[in-house]
Each structure stands twice: as structure tokens, then as C-alpha cells.
C-alpha positions in Angstrom: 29.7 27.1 24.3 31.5 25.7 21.4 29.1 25.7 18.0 28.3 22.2 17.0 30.2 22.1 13.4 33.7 23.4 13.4 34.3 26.8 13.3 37.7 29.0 13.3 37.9 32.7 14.3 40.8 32.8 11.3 39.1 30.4 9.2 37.4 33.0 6.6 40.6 34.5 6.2 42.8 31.7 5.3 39.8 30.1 3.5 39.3 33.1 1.5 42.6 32.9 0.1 43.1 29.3 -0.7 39.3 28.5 -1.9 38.1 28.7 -5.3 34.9 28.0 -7.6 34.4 25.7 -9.4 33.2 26.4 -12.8 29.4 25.2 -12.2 29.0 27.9 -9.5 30.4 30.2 -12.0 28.5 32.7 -14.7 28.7 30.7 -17.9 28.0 31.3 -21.1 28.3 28.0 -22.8 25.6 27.0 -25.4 25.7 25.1 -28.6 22.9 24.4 -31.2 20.6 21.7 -30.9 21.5 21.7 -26.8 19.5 24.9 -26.5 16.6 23.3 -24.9 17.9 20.7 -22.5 20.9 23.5 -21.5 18.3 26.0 -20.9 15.9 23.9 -18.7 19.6 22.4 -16.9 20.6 25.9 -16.0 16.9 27.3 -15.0 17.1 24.1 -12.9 20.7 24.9 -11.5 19.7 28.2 -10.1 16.3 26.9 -8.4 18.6 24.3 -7.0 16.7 21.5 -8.6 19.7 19.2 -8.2 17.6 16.2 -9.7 16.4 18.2 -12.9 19.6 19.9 -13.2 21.3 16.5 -13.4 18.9 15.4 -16.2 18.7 18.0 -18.4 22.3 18.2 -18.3 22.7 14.7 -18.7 20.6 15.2 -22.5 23.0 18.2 -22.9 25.8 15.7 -22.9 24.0 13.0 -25.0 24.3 15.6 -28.0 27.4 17.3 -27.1 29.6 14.5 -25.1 32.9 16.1 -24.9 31.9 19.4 -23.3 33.8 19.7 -20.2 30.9 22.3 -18.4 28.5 19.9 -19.3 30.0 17.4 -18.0 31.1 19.4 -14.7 27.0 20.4 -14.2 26.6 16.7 -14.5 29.0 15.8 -11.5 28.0 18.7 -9.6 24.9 17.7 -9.4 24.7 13.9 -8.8 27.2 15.4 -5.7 24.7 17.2 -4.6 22.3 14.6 -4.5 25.1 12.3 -2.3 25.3 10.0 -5.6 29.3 10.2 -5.5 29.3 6.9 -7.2 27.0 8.0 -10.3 29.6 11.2 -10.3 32.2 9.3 -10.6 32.3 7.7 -14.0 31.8 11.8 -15.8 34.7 13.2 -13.3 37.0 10.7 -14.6 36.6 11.8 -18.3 36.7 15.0 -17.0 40.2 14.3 -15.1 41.5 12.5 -18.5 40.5 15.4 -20.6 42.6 17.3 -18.4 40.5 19.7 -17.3 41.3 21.2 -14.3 38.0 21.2 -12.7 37.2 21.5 -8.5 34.1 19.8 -8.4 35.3 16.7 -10.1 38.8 16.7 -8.2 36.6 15.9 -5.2 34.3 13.3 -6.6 37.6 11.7 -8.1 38.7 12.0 -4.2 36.6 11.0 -2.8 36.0 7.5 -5.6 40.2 7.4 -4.4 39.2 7.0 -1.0 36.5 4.3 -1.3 38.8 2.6 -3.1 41.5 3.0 -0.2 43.9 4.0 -3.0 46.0 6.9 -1.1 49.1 6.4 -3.4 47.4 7.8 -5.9 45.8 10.5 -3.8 49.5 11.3 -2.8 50.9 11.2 -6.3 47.8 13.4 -7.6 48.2 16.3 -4.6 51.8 16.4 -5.0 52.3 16.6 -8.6 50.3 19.9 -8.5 52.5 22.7 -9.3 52.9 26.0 -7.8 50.3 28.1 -7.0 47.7 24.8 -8.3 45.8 22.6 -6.2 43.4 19.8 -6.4 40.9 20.7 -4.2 42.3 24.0 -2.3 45.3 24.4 0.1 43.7 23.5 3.1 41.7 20.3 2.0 45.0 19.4 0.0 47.0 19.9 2.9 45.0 17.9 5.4 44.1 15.4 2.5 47.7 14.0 1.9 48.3 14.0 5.7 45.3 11.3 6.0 47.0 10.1 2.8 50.4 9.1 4.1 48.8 7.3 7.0 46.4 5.2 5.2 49.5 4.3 2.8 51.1 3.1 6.0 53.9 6.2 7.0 52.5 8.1 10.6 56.1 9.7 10.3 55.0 11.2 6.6 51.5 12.1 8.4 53.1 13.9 11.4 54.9 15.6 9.0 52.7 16.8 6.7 50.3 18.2 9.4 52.9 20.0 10.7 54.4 21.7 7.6 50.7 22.6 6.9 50.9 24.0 10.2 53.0 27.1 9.4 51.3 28.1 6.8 49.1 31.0 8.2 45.8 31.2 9.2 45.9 27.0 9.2 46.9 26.4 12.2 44.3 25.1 14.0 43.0 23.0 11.2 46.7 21.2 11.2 47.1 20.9 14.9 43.1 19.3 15.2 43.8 16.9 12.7 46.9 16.1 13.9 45.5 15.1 17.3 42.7 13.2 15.3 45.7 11.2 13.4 47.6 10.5 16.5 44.3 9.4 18.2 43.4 7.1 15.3 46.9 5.0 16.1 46.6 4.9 19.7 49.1 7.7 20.4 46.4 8.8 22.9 48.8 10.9 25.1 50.3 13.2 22.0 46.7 13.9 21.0 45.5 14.9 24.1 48.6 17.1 24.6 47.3 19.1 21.5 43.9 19.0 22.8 45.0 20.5 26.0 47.3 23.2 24.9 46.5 26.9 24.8 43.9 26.5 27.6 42.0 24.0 25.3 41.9 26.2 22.7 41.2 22.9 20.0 38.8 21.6 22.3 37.0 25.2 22.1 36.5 24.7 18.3 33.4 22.7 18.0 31.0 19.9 19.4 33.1 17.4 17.6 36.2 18.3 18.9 34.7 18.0 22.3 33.7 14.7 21.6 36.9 13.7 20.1 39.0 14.7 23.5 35.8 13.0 25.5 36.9 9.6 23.7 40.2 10.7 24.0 40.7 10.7 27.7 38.4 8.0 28.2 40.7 5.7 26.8 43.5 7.7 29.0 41.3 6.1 31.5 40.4 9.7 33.0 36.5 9.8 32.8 37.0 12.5 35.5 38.8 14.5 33.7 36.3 14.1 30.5 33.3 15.3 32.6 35.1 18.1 33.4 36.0 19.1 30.2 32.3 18.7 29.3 30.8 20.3 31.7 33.0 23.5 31.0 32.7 23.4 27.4 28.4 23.0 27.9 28.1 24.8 31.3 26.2 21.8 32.0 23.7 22.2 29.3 23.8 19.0 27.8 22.3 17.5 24.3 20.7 13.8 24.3 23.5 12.6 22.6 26.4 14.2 25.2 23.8 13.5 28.1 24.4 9.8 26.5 28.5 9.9 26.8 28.5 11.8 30.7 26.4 8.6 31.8 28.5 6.2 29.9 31.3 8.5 31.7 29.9 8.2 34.8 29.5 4.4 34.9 32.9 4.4 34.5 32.6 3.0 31.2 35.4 3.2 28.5 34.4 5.4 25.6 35.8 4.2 22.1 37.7 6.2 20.0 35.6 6.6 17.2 35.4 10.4 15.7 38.2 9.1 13.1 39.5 6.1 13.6 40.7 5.1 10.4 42.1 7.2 7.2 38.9 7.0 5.4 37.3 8.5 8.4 39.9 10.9 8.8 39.6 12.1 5.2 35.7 12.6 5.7 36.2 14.8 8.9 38.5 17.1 6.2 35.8 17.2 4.1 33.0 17.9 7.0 35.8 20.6 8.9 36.1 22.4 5.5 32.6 22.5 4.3 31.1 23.2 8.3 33.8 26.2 8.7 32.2 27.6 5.1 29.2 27.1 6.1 27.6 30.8 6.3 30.9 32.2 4.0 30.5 30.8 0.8 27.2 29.6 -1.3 24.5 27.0 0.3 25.3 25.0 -3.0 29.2 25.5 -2.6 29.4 24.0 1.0 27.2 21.4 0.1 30.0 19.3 -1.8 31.9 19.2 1.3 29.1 17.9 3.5 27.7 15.2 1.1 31.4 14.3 0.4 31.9 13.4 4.1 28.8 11.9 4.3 29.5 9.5 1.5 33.0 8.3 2.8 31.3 7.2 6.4 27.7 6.9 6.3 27.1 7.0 10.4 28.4 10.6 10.0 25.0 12.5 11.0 26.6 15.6 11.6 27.5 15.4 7.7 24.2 14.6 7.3 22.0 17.3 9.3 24.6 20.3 8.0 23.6 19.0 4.1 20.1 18.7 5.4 20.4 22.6 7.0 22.0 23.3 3.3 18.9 22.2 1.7 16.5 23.8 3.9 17.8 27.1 3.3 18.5 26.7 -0.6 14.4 26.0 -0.6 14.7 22.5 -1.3 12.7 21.4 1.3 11.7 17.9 0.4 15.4 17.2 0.3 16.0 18.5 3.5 13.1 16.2 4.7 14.0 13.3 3.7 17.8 13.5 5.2 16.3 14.6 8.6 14.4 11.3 8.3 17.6 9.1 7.8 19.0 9.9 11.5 17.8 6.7 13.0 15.7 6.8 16.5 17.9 5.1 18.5 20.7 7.6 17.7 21.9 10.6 20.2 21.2 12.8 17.5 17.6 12.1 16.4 15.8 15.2 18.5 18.3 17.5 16.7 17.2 15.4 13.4 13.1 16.0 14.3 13.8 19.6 15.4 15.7 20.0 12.0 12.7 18.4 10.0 10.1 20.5 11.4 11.8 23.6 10.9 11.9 22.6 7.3 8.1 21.3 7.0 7.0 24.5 8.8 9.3 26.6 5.5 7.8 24.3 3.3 4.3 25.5 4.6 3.5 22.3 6.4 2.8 24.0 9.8 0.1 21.5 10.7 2.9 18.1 10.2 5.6 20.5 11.3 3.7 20.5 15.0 2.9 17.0 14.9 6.2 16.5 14.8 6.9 18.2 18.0 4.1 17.5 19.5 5.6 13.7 19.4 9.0 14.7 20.0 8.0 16.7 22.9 6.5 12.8 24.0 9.2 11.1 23.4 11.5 13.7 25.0 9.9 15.9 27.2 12.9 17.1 29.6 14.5 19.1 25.9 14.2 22.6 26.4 14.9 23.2 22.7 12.1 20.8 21.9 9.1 22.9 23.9 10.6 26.0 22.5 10.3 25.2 18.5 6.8 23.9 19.4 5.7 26.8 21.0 7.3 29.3 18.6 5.2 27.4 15.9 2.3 27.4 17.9 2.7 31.1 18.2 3.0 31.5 14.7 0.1 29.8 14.1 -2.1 32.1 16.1 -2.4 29.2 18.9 -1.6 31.1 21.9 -2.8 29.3 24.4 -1.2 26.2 22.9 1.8 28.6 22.7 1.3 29.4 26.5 1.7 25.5 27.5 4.8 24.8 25.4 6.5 28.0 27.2 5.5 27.0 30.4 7.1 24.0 30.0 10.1 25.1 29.0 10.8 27.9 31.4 9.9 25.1 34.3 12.8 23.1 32.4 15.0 25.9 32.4 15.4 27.2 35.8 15.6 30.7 37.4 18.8 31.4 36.7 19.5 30.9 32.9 20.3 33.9 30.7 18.4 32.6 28.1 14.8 33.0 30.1 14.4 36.4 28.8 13.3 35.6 25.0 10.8 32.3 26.2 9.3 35.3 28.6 9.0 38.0 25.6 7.6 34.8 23.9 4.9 34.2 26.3 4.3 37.6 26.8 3.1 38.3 23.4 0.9 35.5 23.6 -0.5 36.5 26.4 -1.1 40.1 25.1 -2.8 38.6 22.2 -5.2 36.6 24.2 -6.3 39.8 26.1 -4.3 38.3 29.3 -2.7 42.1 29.8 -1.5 41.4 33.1 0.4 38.2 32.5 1.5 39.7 29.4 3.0 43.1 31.3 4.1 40.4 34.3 6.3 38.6 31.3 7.6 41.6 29.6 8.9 43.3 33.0 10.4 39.8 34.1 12.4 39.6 30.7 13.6 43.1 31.4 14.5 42.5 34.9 17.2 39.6 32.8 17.8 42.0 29.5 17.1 45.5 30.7 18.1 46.8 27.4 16.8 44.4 24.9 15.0 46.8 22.5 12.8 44.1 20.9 11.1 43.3 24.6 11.5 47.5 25.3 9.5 48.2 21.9 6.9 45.8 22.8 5.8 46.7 26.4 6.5 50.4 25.4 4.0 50.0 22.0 1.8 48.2 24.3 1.4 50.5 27.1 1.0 53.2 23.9 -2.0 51.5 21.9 -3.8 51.3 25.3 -3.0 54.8 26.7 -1.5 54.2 29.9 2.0 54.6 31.3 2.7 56.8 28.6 6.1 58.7 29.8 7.4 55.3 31.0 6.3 53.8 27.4 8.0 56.6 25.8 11.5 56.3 27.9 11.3 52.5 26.8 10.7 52.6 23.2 13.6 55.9 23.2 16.0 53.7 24.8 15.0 51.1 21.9 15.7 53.3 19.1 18.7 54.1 20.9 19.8 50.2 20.4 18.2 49.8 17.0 18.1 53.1 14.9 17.6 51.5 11.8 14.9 49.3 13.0 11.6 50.7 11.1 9.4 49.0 13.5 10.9 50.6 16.7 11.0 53.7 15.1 7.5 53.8 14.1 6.5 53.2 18.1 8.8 56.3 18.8 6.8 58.2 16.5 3.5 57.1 17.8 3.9 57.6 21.6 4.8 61.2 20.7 1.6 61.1 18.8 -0.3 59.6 21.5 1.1 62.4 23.9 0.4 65.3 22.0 3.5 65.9 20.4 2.7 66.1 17.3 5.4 68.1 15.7 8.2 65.9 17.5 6.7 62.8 15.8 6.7 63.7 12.4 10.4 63.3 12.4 10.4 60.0 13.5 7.4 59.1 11.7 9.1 59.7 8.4 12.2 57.8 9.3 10.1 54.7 9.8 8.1 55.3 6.7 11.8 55.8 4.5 12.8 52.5 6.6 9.4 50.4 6.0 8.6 52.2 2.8 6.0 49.5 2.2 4.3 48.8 5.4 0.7 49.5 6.2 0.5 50.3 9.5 3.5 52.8 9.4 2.0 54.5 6.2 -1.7 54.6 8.4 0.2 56.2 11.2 2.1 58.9 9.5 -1.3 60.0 7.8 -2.9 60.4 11.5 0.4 62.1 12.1 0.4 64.6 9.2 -3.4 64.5 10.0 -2.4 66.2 13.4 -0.3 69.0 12.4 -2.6 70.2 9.6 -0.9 68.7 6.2 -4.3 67.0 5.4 -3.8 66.1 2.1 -0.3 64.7 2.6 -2.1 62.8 5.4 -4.9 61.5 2.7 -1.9 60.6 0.6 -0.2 58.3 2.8 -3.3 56.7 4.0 -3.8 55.7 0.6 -0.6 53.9 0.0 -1.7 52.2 3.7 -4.2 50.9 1.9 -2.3 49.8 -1.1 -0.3 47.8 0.9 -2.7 45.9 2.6 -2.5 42.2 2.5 -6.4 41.3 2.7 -5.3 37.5 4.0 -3.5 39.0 6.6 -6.1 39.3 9.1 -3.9 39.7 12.1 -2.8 43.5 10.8 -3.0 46.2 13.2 -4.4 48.0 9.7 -8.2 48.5 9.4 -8.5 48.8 5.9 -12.2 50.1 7.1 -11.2 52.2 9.3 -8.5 54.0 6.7 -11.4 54.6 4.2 -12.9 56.6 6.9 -11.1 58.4 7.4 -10.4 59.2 3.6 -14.2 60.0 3.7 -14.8 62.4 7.0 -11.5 62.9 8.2 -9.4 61.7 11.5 -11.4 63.7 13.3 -14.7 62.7 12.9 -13.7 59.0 13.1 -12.2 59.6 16.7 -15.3 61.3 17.6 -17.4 58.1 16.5 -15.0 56.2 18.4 -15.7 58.0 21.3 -12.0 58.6 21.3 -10.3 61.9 22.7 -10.2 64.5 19.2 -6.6 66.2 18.9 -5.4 69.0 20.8 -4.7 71.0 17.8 -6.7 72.7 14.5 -6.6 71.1 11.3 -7.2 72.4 7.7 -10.0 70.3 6.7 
């Protein structure tokens, strides 16, 4: 299924060469006297990602020092971050007449070029770079004066441009897509959908928005069969609101407009979105988020500009941010459940769970055939130790998702463990062995059943084949490993589960429940002070608000008092099968 922003399998190696940073995301060392207070706060500011503060302090900076190009270059990085391309502007011009060659404030200055619909001088500026120099990077400068020539009125120039950036390698897929957009754009419907359909559709293969483009694109071919075809490979029928939306409209026979990038201005934000959603995951949150706010200034109904700065801002920590861009989708639009299921994920990181569910809980209303939207709710139901709530959101969506989808394994392992933690064992076991029956080998659904069978002492040889074939699958996994080591325990091999006990300890140094368990271990095999030792650190590491820890801090001092023994034999518990020191 193609990814929904734009991503190349050679993209991180021709980006890699032809991207570079600008000086803001660079270690500085710029300071002067009398600034030391404002630059100070700017830069603490800068690396919390506190765009807003940054932009302030920075902007004092520049009151006492007003011909320092880094200050002003933190000044029009910022206000980009924040989408204010026009407050930018003004600072990357000085920057630009000061001739200081400066990424951040290239883009802002084309971007103001743009708005403007001023392409001669975005031509004249990307050609008279010299060798080896760019104004943005090869790739954006290469797509940039294509768009360029065609808003200045030359396809021919365009054409040509696209496909001289074309045989530069590793950018061929980027020229050939926005090729077909340009073509598209001036109603040469037929050449774009030849490049769409080449190499077995290999363009179309790229992302959501290619699809989309080649779904308009035919459409106006007047081959709405064709399009659902194409869509129904590309989704295997799994369908989003927003492309549910375009197979009815395909259906009905209606005419889809072509409107992915219709005009330059458009076309020139889809460079900027295709280059910031291919380095998304590559480069730095706060690098790629030029590119997206960038594309979203230059065509404000671009929402997929909008949710990848939104994801940008969720995962720099900047939840309010995040938020408020998630709220700017409108309801009406395709997109507005992907919006909702964005914003919830970011007020559930900004500790919000209880406004986080209510807004899937209302989502889940207002669309309640979304697999994706019963899902996130009952993941953060689960989370929030509301399993039965949990239960209901799963049951939902497995109904949704039919028998035969793949994907059914992880919503079972889901339910499972809520069912394991409401004492519902044999639902729980039902879930876990159905999800096997799908993944046989998934280790996470292997370790759970097998851990499970352990901690209630039955099935033990099948629990310990499962959790060896997990290890098998995930040997650096401290948590897996830890289960090896305690079904060994459990059976009386005390000697073989040292070993593996230690492992999990040198991969969790810090855990409780793996320290607690290779001091019953130690405990077993007669090293009774190593075993006092490491039920110490257990309870050192002991969060005391985590009250759903398998660790009894209790029960660990116990056994620092009388010993393992004596607190299996007030347990009632089978003692060990061997002798101990003390």
C-alpha cells in the first residue's frame, strides 16, 4: 500500500548528497556583550523547540545587534516554523542583501517569490548559482525552476528542465512525478498519465498523493474504470474517508477535477511538501518542518502539509502546536478523521488521556465504520487500565475488519491482554492462540501466552517452546529474555536460567521485575547474598505510582528478611527442589 506522504526507495541517497543545514540547525558559537541574556534564553528556547520564545528572544538579540546574520537567520527560522512566512520575510531579505548565503532564508525569500507570482526572478536567482552552489539544494532547485519556467509562461523550458533533472542520479523519480504533475496542470492529460503508467505504475506506487493525482488524471481521460482499478490495487480495497469519497464520485460517473497542482504556485508547494515528506524520518523534526510549513503557506487547502507539520510538532514535544493544526482540518473535509486521530494522539503525549478519548469516543460517533478510529480508542482505553472499555472498542473493530485481514493478529494480542488483565483467562488464551493461528511466529504474542501460561504454572513445556522460539526472533529483547529465564525457573532448572536471567538483567539493567527475578534465581542455586543484592536494586527501582508492576515491593522485603523460602512456604507455594546456603 503506498505510504500517504511521498516516499522514494533512492530518496535518502540522493537527498543525502544534495541537502545541507542551514546554519540555525547548526552548533553555533555566536555571542556578543550585552546580547548574553536574550541570546541565551533564544537558544535554550531553540533546542526545546519553543518556536514562539525562540523567535522573541532572538528578535531582542537583533534589537542590540541588527546586523548579525545568525541572529537574523534564528529569527526567520523561527517565524517559519510557526507558518508566519510573511513575518520571515522582511529579515530574509536583509539577509539575502547582505549576501549571506543562508538556506533557511533562501526558502522564505522563495517562497515570498512565489506569492508574489514572480518566477523571473526565481529563474534568474536558481540559475545564477554557481557550481557546486545552490539556493535551496539540487533537488528543490531543480524541481523549483521547472515550476518556474511554466509559471513565466514556457511548458517547453519546463519539459526541459524536468527532464535534464532527470538524469541526474538518484532523481529520477522526483523529475518524472513532477513532470506528469506539470503536464497535468496544462491539460496534457495523456503525456502525464503515460508517466504515471510506466514501469508497472511505479510513480503511482510512490504515495497517497500520487494516487490521487493519476485518480484525477484519468477521470478527466474519462476512464473512471480505469481509476477504480488503479485504486483498488494500490489500497487492496482498504479505503480512507477521503478516497471512499473519490471511488463514489468515481462511481457516479462523475468527472474528478484535476486539482493536486493545477497551477505553478501549487506546483511549487507540492516541491516543497515531496521534499520535506521524503525527509521526513531522515533528517531533524525541526529541519523537515520548513518544507512542510513552506507548502502549506503557498496553498492553504494543502492538509497533507498541514497534518505532516502537525506530526512534526507532535514528536518535537510541542504538543499544543500540534493541537491546534489538527484543529484547522475542517469537518467537512475527507481528511478530518485522520486530523481527530492525529489530535488525540497528540493530547494523549501531552498527558491529556481523558480529552484524548473524548475525542474518539466522538469520532468513533461520527464515524463508526473506521477501523483505525476503534483501534486508537481502544489502545487508549487499554492504556488507561479500562479494559473492559478496551474490550468494546476491539470488538468493534475486528467485526469491521473481517476474517481474512492480516492485520487481525495485533487487535487479538490487544484484546487478549485485556482480557488477561480482567481475569477473563480463557478469552484471553482464546485471543492469543487466534493471533498465532495469523502470526505463528510473532514473538511479542509468543512471549505473552508463553509468560502467561508460566506465572500460572500450567502448560509449562508448551510455554517454554513458545517464549524459546521468541528469543529466537528477538534476542536482544530484555523482556522476552527475562520469560526464558523464568520458565526455566518455574521448571526446576535452575542452573539453565541463570544464563538467561543475566542477559535480561545486562539488557534491562534498570528494571524491577527482572532484578526481583534474578534474585529468586540466584536464590535457587545457593548464591544467597548475590540474590539479596539484586533484590535490593529491584527495590531501588521501583516506581511507587506504578501500581500495575508485577513487583511487590512487600513481598521483596520479605524476602530480604526470611528468605525465598520461607515466603513460598507462607504462600503456600511449592519450596525449591534444591538446598540453599541460608
Amino acid at each position: 500500500m503506498p505510504v500517504r506522504f511521498f516516499r522514494s526507495l533512492t530518496c535518502a541517497a540522493a537527498l543525502a548528497a544534495t541537502t545541507t543545514l542551514p546554519m540555525v540547525l547548526q552548533a553555533d558559537a555566536a555571542h556578543a556583550d550585552g546580547l548574553a541574556g536574550a541570546y541565551l534564553a533564544a537558544r535554550a528556547a531553540t533546542l526545546d523547540s519553543d518556536f514562539q520564545a525562540s523567535a522573541d528572544y532572538y528578535n531582542r538579540a537583533l534589537v542590540r545587534d541588527p546586523q548579525n546574520p545568525l541572529l537574523m537567520e534564528h529569527v526567520v527560522f523561527a517565524r517559519l516554523a510557526l507558518g508566519d512566512v510573511k513575518g520571515a520575510a522582511p529579515v530574509a531579505k536583509r539577509l539575502s542583501e547582505m549576501g549571506a548565503r543562508s538556506q533557511v532564508a533562501n526558502i522564505v525569500m522563495t517562497a515570498s517569490l512565489v506569492m508574489a507570482e514572480d518566477y523571473q526572478t526565481i529563474i534568474e536567482r536558481v540559475t545564477s548559482q554557481q557550481d557546486g552552489q545552490y539556493e535551496i539544494n539540487a533537488l528543490v532547485d531543480g524541481l523549483l525552476l521547472g515550476w518556474a519556467h511554466l509559471g513565466a509562461g514556457s511548458v517547453s523550458d519546463a519539459l526541459a528542465q524536468f527532464d535534464q533533472l532527470g538524469e541526474k542520479e538518484g532523481l529520477g523519480l522526483f523529475a518524472r512525478y513532477h513532470r506528469a504533475l506539470a503536464l497535468a496542470s496544462v491539460g496534457d492529460y495523456e503525456g502525464a498519465e503515460a508517466l504515471f503508467a510506466a514501469d508497472e505504475g511505479q510513480l503511482t506506487n510512490t504515495s497517497r498523493r500520487a494516487v490521487i493525482a493519476r485518480l484525477e488524471i484519468l477521470s478527466q481521460l474519462g476512464r473512471n474504470e480505469q481509476a477504480l482499478e488503479v485504486l483498488s490495487e494500490a489500497f487492496s480495497g482498504q479505503l480512507d474517508p477521503g478516497l471512499a469519497a473519490m471511488s463514489t464520485r468515481l462511481k457516479d460517473g462523475e468527472t474528478l477535477p484535476y486539482a493536486l497542482a493545477a497551477t505553478p504556485q501549487q506546483g511549487i508547494a507540492e516541491v516543497f511538501f515531496t521534499m520535506g515528506a521524503a525527509l521526513n524520518g531522515e533528517m531533524a523534526d525541526d529541519y523537515v518542518l520548513m518544507y512542510a510549513r513552506v507548502a502549506a503557506a503557498l496553498r492553504e487547502d494543502h492538509v497533507d502539509a498541514l497534518l505532516l507539520a502537525a506530526e512534526l510538532f507532535d514528536q518535537l514535544g510541542r504538543y499544543t502546536l500540534s493541537i491546534d493544526l489538527y484543529k484547522q482540518v475542517p469537518r467537512d473535509h475527507p481528511d478530518y478523521h485522520a486530523a481527530e486521530l492525529g489530535r488525540a494522539e497528540a493530547l494523549r503525549r501531552a498527558a491529556k488521556p481523558d480529552a484524548a478519548a473524548e475525542v474518539l469516543q466522538q469520532l468513533a460517533r461520527d464515524f463508526p465504520n473506521e477501523v483505525p478510529v476503534h483501534t486508537n480508542l481502544g489502545d487508549l482505553l487499554r492504556q488507561q487500565e479500562d479494559y473492559s472499555g478496551a474490550v468494546a472498542a476491539y470488538d468493534t473493530a475486528l467485526d469491521l475488519l473481517g476474517e481474512s485481514v492480516e492485520g487481525r493478529w495485533f487487535l487479538l494480542y490487544a484484546r487478549g491482554i485485556c482480557h488477561e488483565r480482567l481475569k477473563n483467562w480463557e478469552q484471553a488464551e482464546a485471543d492469543f492462540r487466534a493471533a498465532l493461528d495469523i502470526r505463528p511466529d510473532q514473538p511479542q504474542v509468543l512471549n505473552y501466552l508463553g509468560y502467561s501460561l508460566v506465572e500460572k504454572q500450567i502448560k509449562l513445556d508448551e510455554a517454554l517452546s513458545m517464549i524459546e522460539r521468541a528469543v529466537a526472533a528477538r534476542p536482544d529483547a530484555g523482556y522476552i529474555v527475562d520469560s526464558l529465564g523464568w520458565v526455566l525457573y518455574r521448571l526446576g532448572r535452575y542452573e539453565e536460567a541463570v544464563g538467561h536471567m543475566e542477559t535480561a538483567v545486562e539488557l534491562m539493567p534498570v528494571d524491577p521485575v527482572v532484578n526481583d527475578h534474578l534474585g529468586d534465581v540466584y536464590w535457587a542455586v545457593g548464591r544467597a547474598r548475590e540474590a539479596e543484592f539484586q533484590w535490593k536494586r529491584a527495590l531501588s527501582f521501583i516506581d511507587p505510582e506504578d501500581t500495575d508492576s508485577e513487583a511487590d515491593p512487600e513481598r521483596i522485603r520479605r524476602k530480604l528478611d526470611a528468605g525465598l523460602d520461607a515466603v513460598l512456604a507462607e504462600e503456600g507455594a511449592a519450596p525449591l527442589k534444591v538446598a540453599h546456603d541460608g
